[in-house]
N, C-alpha and C positions, 0 to 999 in steps of 0.2 A: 504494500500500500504506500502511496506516496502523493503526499500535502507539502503543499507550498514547494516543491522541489527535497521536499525531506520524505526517504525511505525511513518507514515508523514499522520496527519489529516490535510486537505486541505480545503479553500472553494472554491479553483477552481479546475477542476478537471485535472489533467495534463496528456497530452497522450503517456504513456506510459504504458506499457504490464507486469502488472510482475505476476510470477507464485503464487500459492495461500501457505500456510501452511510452508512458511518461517519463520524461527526465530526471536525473534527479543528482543534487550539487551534493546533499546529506546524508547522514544516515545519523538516526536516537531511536534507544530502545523506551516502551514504556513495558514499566514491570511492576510488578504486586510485592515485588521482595524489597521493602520499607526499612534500611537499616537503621535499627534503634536508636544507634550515637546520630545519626543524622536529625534527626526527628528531635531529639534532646538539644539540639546544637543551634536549633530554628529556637532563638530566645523574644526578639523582639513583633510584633505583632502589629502593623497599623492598615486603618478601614480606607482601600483603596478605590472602591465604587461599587456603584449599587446597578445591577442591570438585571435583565428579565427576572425583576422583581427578588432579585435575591443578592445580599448581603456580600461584597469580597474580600482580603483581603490578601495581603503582601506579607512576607514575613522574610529577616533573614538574623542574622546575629547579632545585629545593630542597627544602627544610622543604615537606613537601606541606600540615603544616598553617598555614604561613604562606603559601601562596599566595593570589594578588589575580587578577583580572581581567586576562584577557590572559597569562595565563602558559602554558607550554604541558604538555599532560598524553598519559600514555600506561599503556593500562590493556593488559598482557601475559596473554596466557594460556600458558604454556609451551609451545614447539614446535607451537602452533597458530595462533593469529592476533594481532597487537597490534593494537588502536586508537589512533591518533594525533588529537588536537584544540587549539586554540587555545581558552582559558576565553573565553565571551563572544562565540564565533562557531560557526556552525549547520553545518558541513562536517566531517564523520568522516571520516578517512583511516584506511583499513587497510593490513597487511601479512602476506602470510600465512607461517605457520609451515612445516615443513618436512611436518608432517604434517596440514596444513590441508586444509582442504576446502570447497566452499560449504554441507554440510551442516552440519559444527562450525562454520564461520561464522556461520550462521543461527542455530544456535543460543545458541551465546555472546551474538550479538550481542542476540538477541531477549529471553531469559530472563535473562543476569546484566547484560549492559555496558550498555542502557537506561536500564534503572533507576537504575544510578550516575550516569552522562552528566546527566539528567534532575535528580537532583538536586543533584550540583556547582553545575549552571545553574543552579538555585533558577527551575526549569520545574514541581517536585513535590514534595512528601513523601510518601514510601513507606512502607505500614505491611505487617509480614509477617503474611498474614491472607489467607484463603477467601472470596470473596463472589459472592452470587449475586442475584436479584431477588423479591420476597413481593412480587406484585401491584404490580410496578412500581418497588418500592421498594428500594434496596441495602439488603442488610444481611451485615454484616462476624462470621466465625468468626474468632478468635486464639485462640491456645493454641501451650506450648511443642513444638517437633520429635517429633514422632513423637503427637502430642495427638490427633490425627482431623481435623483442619481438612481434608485431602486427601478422607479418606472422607467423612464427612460432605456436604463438597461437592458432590462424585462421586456422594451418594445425591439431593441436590437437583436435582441438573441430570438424573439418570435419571427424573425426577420433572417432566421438562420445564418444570423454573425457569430462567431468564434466566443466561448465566455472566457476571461482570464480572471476576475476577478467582480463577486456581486459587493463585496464591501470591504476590505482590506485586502492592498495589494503590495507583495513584497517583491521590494527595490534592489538591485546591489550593482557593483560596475564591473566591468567585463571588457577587455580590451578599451579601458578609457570609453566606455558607452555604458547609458545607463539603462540599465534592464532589468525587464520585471521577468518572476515565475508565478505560475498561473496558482490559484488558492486552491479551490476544491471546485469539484462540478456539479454546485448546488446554488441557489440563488431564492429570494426572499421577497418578491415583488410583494409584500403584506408585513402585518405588524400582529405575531404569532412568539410567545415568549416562547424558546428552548427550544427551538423547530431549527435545523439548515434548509429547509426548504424545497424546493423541487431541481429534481435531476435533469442535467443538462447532457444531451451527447453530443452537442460539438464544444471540446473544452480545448485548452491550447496547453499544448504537449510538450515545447521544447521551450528556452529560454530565449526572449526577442527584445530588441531594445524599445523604446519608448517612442512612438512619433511623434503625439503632442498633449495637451493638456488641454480641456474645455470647459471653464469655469460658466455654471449655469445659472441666469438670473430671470425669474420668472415675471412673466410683464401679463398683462388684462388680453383675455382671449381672444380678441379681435387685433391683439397687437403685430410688430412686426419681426418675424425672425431675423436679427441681424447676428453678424458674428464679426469681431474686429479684433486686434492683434491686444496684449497688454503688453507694457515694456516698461523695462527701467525697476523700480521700487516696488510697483505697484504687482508684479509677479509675483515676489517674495510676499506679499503682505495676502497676497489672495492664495498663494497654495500653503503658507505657514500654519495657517487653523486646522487645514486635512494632512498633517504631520503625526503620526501617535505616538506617544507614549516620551514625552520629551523628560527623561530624567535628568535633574540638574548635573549629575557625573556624566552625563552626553551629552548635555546640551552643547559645548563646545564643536566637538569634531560632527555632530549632527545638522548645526548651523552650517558648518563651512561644506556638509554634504549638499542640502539644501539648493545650497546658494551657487556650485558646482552644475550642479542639477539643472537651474534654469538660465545658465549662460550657454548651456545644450541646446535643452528642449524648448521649443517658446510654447505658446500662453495665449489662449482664448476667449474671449467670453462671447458667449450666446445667447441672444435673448427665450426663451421659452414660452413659448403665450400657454396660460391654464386651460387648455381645450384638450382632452383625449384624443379627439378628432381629427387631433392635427399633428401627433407625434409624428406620423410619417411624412410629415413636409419637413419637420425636423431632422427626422433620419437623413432623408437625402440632400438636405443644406449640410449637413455636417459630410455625407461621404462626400459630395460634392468639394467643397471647401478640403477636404484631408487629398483629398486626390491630388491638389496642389500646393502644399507643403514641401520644403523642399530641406 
C-alpha cells in the first residue's frame, strides 16, 4: 500500500483501496508492538486541534517546539487511537482508543496523522489545496474553508481529470523542480466527519512537478470568470494561509521553501461566480488558460 508516495507495511490491515504500481520515494512500518520506554518517555502533552469533532493532541518530551532529532513524539486522537514515533526513525506505533477501530484508524491515520508525520520528518511540505491533472500537468486550487476547492475539484475529476490531491498535497524538490506526490484516491466533495470519501480510478501514479497555482475568489452568479497573473508580494501573502503545519523550529527553512516555490511557479487568481451551473465554463477557462503557461 502506498500514501503520499510512502510504502506503509502494516500488521493491520486498513480498508482502504489504492491503485496498484504507484511510486513510491518511502517506506514506515505501522505496528501494534508499543515499546513501553517509549510511551513513558512521551512526558509533555499539549491540545493541538479539534477536528471531526474530536479532541487532539501533540505530545513529545518537552517544548515540542524545541524538539531535535531523536526525540520521541505522540500524536493522540481522543478515545480513538494514539501514534507513537521516535523523530528520525521510519516505524509508527499505534495504540488504540477505547472507541477505536480499524476504520477510524484508517482514517486518522491516512487523512490527518500522515501528513504531520511526513513533515516533522522534513519527508514534505504540505500545502492545503485541491489538485488535479490539465493534460498531465498538476495544477493546485487554494482558497480559504469553505472556498470551492472541494467542489471545484469534484467537478474536474467528474470531468475524468487525473486526482493528485482532494485536500493536502505533499510538496518536495527534485532536480531543483518543485513536485508534488499524489495523497490517496479518495476525495470529499461533502462535509461527512471520519469518512475519506469516494474512490477515484484515475489517480496520479508517479511524481510530477507543479504547473501552476489558482487562487479562487468567488464573485455573484451572474458575474464574470476572469483569471489574471499575481506577482511580486502578493503570491507569498495568498499561498502563505494554505501552508500547514508551520512549527516555529521550521518556520525558518519552510519560509525560504515557500518563497523558492513561487519565484518557480507563478500564481492565479480566478474569479468563480456561485452558480453550479457554471463550473464547466470554469473548467474550460482554466484548461484553456493552463494550456498557455509556459
Amino acid at each position: 500500500m502506498i500514501i503520499y508516495g510512502i510504502k506503509i507495511d502494516s500488521d493491520i490491515v486498513l480498508p482502504i483501496d489504492i491503485p496498484e504500481n504507484i511510486v513510491s520515494r518511502y517506506s514506515v512500518e505501522l505496528s501494534l508492538a508499543l515499546p513501553g520506554k517509549l510511551k513513558s518517555e512521551v512526558s509533555s502533552r499539549f491540545p493541538f486541534y479539534t477536528s471531526h469533532g474530536r479532541r487532539v493532541y501533540l505530545s513529545s518530551a518537552g517544548d515540542i517546539d524545541g524538539c531535535e532529532r531523536g526525540a520521541p513524539w505522540c500524536y493522540e486522537v481522543e478515545d480513538v487511537v494514539s501514534f507513537f514515533w521516535i523523530g528520525g526513525e521510519r516505524t509508527i506505533y499505534y495504540e488504540m482508543g477505547k472507541h477505536g477501530d480499524a476504520n477510524l484508524l484508517n482514517f486518522w491515520f491516512t487523512h490527518l496523522f500522515l501528513p504531520l508525520f511526513c513533515t516533522l520528518e522534513g519527508m514534505y511540505d504540505f500545502l492545503h489545496a485541491g489538485a488535479i491533472e490539465i493534460a498531465g500537468k498538476p495544477i493546485l486550487f487554494i482558497a480559504p474553508s469553505m472556498g470551492g476547492k472541494s467542489t471545484l475539484t469534484n467537478h474536474f475529476i467528474l470531468r475524468d481529470h487525473v486526482l493528485v490531491s482532494d485536500d493536502k498535497v505533499p510538496t518536495f524538490v527534485e532536480d531543483e523542480k518543485f513536485m508534488v506526490a499524489g495523497s490517496h484516491p479518495y476525495h470529499r466533495p461533502y462535509r461527512k466527519f471520519e469518512e475519506l470519501g469516494f474512490r477515484v480510478d484515475s489517480f496520479i501514479k508517479d511524481f510530477k512537478p507543479i504547473h501552476a497555482f489558482y487562487a479562487l475568489e468567488g464573485v455573484a452568479a451572474d458575474g464574470d470568470i476572469t483569471i489574471n497573473e499575481i506577482n511580486g508580494a502578493e503570491k507569498f501573502r495568498t499561498l502563505l494561509p494554505n501552508y500547514l503545519y508551520m512549527f516555529s523550529f521550521l518556520r525558518e527553512q519552510r519560509l525560504q521553501y515557500l518563497s523558492s516555490m513561487l519565484n518557480q511557479i507563478k500564481v492565479f487568481k480566478i474569479t468563480i461566480p456561485w452558480d453550479m451551473k457554471r463550473l464547466e465554463e470554469v473548467r474550460i477557462a482554466i484548461c484553456t488558460h493552463c494550456s498557455g503557461i509556459k
